[in-house]
N, C-alpha and C positions, 0 to 999 in steps of 0.2 A: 504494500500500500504506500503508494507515492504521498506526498501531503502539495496542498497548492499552494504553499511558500517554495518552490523549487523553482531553479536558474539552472538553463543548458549550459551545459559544458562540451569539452571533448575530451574523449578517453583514449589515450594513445597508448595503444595495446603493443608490451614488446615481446618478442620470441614466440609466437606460436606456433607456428610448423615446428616439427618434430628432423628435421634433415641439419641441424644443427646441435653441435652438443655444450657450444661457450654464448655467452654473452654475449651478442652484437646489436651496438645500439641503432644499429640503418636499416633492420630487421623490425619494423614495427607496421601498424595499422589502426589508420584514425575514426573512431566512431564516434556519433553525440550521443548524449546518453542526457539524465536527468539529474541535480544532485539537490538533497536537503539538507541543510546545518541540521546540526543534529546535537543536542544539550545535552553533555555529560554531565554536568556539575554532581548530581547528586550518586551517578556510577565510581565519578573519580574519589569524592567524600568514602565510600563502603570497600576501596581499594581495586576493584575490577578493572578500570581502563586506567591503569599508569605507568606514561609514556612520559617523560617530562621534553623527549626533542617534538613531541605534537604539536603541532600549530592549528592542526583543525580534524574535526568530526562531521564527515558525513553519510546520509544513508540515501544508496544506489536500490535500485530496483534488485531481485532475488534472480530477473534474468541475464544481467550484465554482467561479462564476461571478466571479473578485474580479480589482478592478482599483484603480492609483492613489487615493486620496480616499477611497476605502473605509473604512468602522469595522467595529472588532471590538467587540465589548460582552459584556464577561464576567458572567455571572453565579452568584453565589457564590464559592468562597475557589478559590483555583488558583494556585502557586508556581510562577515561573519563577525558577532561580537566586536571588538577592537579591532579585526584585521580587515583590509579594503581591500579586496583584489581587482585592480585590474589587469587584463591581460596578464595574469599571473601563471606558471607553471609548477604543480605540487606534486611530489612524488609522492606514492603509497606506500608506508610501510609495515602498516598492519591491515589484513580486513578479518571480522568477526561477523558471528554470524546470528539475526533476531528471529527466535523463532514463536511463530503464535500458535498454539494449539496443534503440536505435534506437524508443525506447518514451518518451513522458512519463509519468511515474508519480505527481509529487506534484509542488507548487509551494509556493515556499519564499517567506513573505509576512513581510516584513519592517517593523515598526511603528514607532511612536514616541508 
């Protein structure tokens, strides 16, 4: 469940063909995708999401395809809390997973 506070982005997906076995970052593929800030405050409070290099939380759709190493590349103005992004580029380095009633329903992708 998307919420209709969400700003498109683009997901720049690296290494998925399986014909490579290193890192290469010319190796990638750009989709949009949907993203929503997403309020930990009271998950960071009970100890479950701490990251202290975080700079932001948000939750992607349960169909989109993201993983570690992943960018996010924002485009145009979009407020998260304190942080402005424009035209900003955020790697992923955690994504976790929300689930409703024995259901994945969104994934909670964690940046810096």
């Amino acid at each position: 469940m998307i919420l209709v506070n969400s700003q498109l982005a683009t997901l720049r997906q690296f290494n998925r063909t399986d014909d490579n076995q290193y890192f290469d970052d010319q190796n990638y593929k750009d989709i949009s995708i949907k993203v929503v800030p997403y309020d930990v405050d009271d998950l960071i409070r009970f100890g479950i999401y701490t990251m202290p290099e975080a700079k932001g939380f948000f939750m992607v759709n349960r169909n989109v395809d993201v993983r570690k190493g992943d960018q996010i590349i924002f485009k145009g103005k979009f407020l998260n809390k304190n942080i402005e992004l424009v035209d900003k580029k955020l790697t992923v380095i955690e994504v976790k997973d929300s689930w409703i009633f024995n259901r994945l329903e969104n994934q909670i992708v964690i940046v810096k």
